[in-house]
C-alpha positions in Angstrom: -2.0 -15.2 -3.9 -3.4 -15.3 -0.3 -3.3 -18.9 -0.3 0.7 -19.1 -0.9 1.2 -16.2 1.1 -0.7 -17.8 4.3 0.6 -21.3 4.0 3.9 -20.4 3.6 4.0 -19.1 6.9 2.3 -22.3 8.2 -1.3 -21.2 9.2 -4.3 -22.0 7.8 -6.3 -21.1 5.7 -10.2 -21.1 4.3 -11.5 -19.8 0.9 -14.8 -18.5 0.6 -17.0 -16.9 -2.6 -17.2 -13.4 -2.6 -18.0 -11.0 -5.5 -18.9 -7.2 -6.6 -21.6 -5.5 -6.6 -20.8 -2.0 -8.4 -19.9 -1.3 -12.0 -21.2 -5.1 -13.5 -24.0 -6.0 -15.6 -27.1 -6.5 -14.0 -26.8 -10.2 -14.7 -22.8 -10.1 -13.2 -24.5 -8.6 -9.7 -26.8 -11.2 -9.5 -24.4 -13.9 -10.2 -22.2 -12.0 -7.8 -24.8 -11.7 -5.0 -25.4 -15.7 -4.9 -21.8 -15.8 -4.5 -21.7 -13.5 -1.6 -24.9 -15.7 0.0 -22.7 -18.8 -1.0 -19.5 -17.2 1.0 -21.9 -16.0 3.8 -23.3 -19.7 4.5 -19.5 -21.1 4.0 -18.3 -18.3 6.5 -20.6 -18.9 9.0 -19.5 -22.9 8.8 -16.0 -22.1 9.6 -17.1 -19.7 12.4 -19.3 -22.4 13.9 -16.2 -24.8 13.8 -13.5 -22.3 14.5 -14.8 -21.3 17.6 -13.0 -17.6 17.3 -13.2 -14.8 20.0 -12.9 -12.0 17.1 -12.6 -11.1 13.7 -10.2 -9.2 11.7 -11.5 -7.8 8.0 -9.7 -5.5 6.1 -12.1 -4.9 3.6 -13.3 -5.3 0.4 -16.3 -7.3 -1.4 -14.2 -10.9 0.0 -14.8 -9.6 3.5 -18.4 -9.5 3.4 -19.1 -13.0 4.0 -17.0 -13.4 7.1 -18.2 -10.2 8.7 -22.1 -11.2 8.1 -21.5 -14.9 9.4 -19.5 -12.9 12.4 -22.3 -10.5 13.2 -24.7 -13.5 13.1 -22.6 -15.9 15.2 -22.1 -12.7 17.5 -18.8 -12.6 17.1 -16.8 -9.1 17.2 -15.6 -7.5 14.1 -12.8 -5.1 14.0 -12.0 -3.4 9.8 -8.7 -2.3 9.4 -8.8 0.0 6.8 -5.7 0.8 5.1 -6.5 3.5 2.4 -7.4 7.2 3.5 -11.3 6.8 2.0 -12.9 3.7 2.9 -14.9 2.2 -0.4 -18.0 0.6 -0.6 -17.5 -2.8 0.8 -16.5 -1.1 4.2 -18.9 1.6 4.4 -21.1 -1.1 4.3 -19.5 -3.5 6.5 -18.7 -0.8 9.0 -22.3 -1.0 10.1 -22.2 -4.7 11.7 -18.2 -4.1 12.8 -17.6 -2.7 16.6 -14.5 -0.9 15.2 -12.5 0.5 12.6 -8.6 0.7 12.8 -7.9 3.4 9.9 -4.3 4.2 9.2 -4.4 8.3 8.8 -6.5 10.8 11.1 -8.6 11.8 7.8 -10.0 8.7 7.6 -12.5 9.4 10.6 -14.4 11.8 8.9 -16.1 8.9 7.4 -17.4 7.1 10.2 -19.4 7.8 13.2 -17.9 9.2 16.3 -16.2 6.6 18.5 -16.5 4.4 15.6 -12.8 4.5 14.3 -9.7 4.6 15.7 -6.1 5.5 14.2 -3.6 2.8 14.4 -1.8 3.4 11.8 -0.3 1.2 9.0 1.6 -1.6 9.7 5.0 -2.3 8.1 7.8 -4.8 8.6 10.1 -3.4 11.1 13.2 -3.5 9.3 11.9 0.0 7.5 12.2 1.3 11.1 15.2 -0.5 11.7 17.7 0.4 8.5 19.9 3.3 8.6 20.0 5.4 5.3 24.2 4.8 5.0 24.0 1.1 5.8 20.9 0.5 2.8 23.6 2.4 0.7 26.7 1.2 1.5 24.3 -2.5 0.6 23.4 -1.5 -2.6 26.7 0.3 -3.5 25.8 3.2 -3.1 27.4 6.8 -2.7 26.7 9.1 0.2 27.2 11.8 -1.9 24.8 10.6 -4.8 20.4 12.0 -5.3 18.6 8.7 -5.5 15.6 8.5 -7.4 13.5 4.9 -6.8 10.8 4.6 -8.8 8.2 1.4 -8.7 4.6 0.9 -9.7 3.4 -3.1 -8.1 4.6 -6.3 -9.1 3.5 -6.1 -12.5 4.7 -1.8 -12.5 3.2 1.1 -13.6 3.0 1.4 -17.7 2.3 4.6 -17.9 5.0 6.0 -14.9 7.6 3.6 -17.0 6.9 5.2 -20.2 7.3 8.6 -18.7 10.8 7.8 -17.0 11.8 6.1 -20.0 11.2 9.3 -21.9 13.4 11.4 -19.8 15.8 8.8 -19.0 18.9 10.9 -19.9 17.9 13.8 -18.2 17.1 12.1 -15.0 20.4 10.7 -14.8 22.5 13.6 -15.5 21.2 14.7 -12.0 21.1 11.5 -10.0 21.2 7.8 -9.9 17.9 5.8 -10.6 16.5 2.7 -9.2 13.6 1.5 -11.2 11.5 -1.3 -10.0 9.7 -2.4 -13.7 7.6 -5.0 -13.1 7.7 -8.1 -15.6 5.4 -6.1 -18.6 8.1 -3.3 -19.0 11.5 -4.9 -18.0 12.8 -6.2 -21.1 12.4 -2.8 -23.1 13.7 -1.1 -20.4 16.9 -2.9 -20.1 17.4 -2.2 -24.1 16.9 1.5 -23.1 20.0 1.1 -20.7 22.0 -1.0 -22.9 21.6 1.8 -25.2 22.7 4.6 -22.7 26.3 6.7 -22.6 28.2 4.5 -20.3 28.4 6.9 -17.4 24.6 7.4 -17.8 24.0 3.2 -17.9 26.1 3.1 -14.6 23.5 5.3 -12.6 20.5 3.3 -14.2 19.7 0.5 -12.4 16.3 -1.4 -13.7 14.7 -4.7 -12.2 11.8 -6.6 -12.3 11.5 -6.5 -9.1 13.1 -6.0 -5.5 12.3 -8.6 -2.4 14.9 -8.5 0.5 16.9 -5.5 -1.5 13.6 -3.3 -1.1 14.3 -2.4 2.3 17.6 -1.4 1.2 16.3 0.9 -2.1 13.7 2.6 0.2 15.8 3.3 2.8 19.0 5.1 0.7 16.2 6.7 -2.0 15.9 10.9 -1.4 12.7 10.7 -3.1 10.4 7.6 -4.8 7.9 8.1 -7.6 5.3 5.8 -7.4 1.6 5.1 -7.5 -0.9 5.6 -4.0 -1.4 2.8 -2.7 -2.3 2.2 0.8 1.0 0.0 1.5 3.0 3.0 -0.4 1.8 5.7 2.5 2.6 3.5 5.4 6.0 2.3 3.7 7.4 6.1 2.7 6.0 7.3 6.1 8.3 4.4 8.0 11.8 5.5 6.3 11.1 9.0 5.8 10.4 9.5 1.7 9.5 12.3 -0.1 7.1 10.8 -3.1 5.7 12.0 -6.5 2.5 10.0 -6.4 0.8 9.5 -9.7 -2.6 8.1 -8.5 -4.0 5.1 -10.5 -6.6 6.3 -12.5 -8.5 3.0 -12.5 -8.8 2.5 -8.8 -11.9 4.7 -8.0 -11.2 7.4 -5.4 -9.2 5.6 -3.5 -5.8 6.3 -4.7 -6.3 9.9 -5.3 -7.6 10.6 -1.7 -4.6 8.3 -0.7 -2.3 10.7 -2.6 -4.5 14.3 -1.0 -3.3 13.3 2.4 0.6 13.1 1.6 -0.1 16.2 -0.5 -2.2 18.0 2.6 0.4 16.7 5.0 3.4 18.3 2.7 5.0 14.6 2.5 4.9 14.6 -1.4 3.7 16.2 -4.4 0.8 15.0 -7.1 1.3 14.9 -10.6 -2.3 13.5 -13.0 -1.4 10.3 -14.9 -2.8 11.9 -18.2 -0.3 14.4 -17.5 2.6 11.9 -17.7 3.2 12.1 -21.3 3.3 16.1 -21.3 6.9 15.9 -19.0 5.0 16.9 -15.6 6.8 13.9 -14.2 10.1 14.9 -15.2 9.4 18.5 -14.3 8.4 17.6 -10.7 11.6 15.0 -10.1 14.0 17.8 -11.7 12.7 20.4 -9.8 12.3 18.3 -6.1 15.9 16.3 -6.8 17.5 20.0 -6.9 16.3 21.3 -3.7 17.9 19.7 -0.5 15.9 22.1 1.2 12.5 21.2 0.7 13.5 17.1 0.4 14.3 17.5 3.7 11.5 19.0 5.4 8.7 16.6 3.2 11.2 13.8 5.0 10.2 14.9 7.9 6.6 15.6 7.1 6.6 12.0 5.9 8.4 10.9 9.1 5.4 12.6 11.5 3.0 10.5 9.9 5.0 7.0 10.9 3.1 4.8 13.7 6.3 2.2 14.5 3.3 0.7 16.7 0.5 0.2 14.0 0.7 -3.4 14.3 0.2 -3.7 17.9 -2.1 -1.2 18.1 -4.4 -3.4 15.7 -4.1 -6.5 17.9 -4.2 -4.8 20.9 -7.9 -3.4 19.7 -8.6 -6.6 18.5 -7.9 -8.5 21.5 -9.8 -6.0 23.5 -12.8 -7.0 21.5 -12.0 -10.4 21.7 -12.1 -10.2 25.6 -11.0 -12.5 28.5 -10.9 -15.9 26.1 -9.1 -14.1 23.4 -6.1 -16.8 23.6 -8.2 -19.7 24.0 -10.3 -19.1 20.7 -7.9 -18.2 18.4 -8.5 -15.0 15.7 -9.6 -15.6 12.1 -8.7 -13.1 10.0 -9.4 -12.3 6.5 
C-alpha cells in the first residue's frame, strides 16, 4: 500500500524486513527477529548511501530497522506518534529517538520529560478549509437536515454495519445517513435500502467508499460514528465532529485510549463493541441526534483539540534536528 501511495506522488521509495515480536509463536519471533536484523543491515545501507540529515519514524515493528541503522549512523530520529498511547514498537524505539511529536497532551505521560512534544495530527487542509453549507449544498444536502456519517476503514467496520443495519428505520426517521461500508458489507447493505419505504431509502445513502466526497461528508455530518483510529481524532477534531467511537476490540489498547481522550475532552461518547448488538448504538445516536444543545458544545470540544499547524510543527522539529545541512541531505522517512 505504501509503495503506490509514495510513488504516485513521485518520490522514492525503499522496502525493508521488519516483523513482530509480541503475541507469535516462539518460532514466529525468531523468524521475525532475523527479519528485523535483515531490515536493520538493509536500513543502515540506504542510510550510508542516502546521506540524510534526519529521520522521520512513525512507529511500529517496520520502523525499527531504520531507527537502529539511524542511531548507529548517528543520524537524528524524530517518532511521530499518532495514537494517544504509544505501543510497544515506540516505547522501545523512543529510547534511541531525540524526540517524540505526539498528537494529544495525554500522550506525554508516557515518555520522559522534555522527551515529547505535542504537534498535533496532521490532516489535509481542505478539512480546515470547507465550510459546513458549501460540503452540503455538494452533496445535496439540506441545511435543515441531522446528518449522521458513519464509516469504519476501507474495508468498514462489520460489527458497527450490522448494528446500523439493525436500526436502519429508526435512524432515518430522525435524520439522513451517510454510510461509508467498505467492500465486505456493501452489497447487503444496498439490498437493505432497496428494501426501504421510499422516503426512508432517500435519506440512506451507502457507499463503498468516499475519496474526494469525504471532505464533503465530514464537513456537513452533525455527528459520525466510527471506530478510534488515530487518523479519526485528528480528522473530527479539524471539522468540528461530535463522534460515537466504538473502539476496535482487536487493536490492543490503542484504540480504546484513543477513544478515553475524546471521551475525557467531552468531544464524543464511547459505546463497547460487544455492546453493539444490545441497541447501545442506536441508543446513543437517538439520544445525541436529538439534542442540538449538547452536539454543539462536543463541536466545540472537538474543535479545541484541532492543531491547523500539526504538519509544520513536525517538520519544523524535524528540521531542527536535522540542523544547518538539513536541505542539502534530504529526509528519509518511514
Amino acid at each position: 500500500m505504501e509503495r503506490a501511495i509514495v510513488t504516485r506522488e513521485g518520490l522514492p521509495f525503499a522496502a525493508v524486513s521488519a516483523g513482530g515480536l509480541r503475541g507469535f509463536a516462539p518460532w514466529r519471533i525468531l523468524g521475525n527477529g532475523l527479519k528485523l536484523a535483515k531490515g536493520t543491515f538493509q536500513s543502515w545501507r540506504i542510510i550510508r548511501s542516502f546521506r540524510p540529515d534526519a529521520v522521520l519514524a512513525t512507529g511500529g515493528y517496520v520502523s525499527a530497522p531504520t531507527v537502529f541503522a539511524a542511531w548507529l549512523s548517528r543520524v537524528p530520529v524524530l517518532i511521530y506518534l499518532p495514537d494517544v498511547e504509544p505501543g510497544l514498537a515506540v516505547k522501545a524505539l523512543s529510547r534511541f529517538a531525540e524526540r517524540v511529536a505526539v498528537s494529544l497532551e495525554p500522550s506525554l505521560a508516557y515518555f520522559p520529560p522534555g522527551k515529547a512534544v505535542v504537534t498535533g495530527y496532521p490532516v489535509r487542509p481542505e478539512l480546515y478549509q470547507r465550510e459546513r453549507t458549501v460540503a452540503r449544498d455538494r452533496l445535496g444536502l439540506s441545511d435543515g437536515d441531522r446528518v449522521v456519517l458513519v464509516f469504519g476503514g476501507s474495508r468498514g467496520a462489520g460489527s458497527i454495519n450490522r448494528a446500523v443495519g439493525a436500526c436502519l428505520e429508526r435512524l432515518l426517521e430522525q435524520c439522513t445517513v451517510i454510510h461509508i461500508a467498505g467492500r465486505n458489507d456493501i452489497e447487503w447493505l444496498r439490498e437493505r435500502r432497496d428494501g426501504l419505504p421510499p422516503m426512508l431509502r432517500e435519506r440512506y445513502r451507502v457507499y463503498e467508499y468516499l475519496y474526494e466526497e469525504m471532505v464533503d461528508a465530514l464537513a456537513a455530518a452533525d455527528l459520525a460514528v466510527a471506530r478510534a483510529g488515530a487518523a479519526t481524532m485528528g480528522e473530527f477534531a479539524a471539522v468540528g465532529l461530535p463522534s460515537v467511537l466504538v473502539p476496535y476490540p482487536h487493536a490492543g489498547r490503542h484504540q480504546e485510549a484513543n477513544a478515553d481522550a475524546l471521551v475525557a475532552a467531552g468531544a464524543a461518547v464511547k459505546v463497547r463493541d460487544e455492546d453493539l448488538p444490545s441497541g447501545a448504538l442506536e441508543i446513543e445516536v437517538l439520544r445525541l441526534i436529538r439534542d442540538e444543545e449538547r452536539l454543539r458544545r462536543m463541536s466545540e470540544k472537538a474543535r479545541k483539540l484541532a492543531q491547523p499547524n500539526a504538519a509544520r510543527n513536525i517538520g519544523s522539529h524535524l528540521l531542527a534536528l536535522a540542523g544547518e545541512n538539513a536541505c542539502g541531505g534530504g529526509v528519509w522517512s518511514s
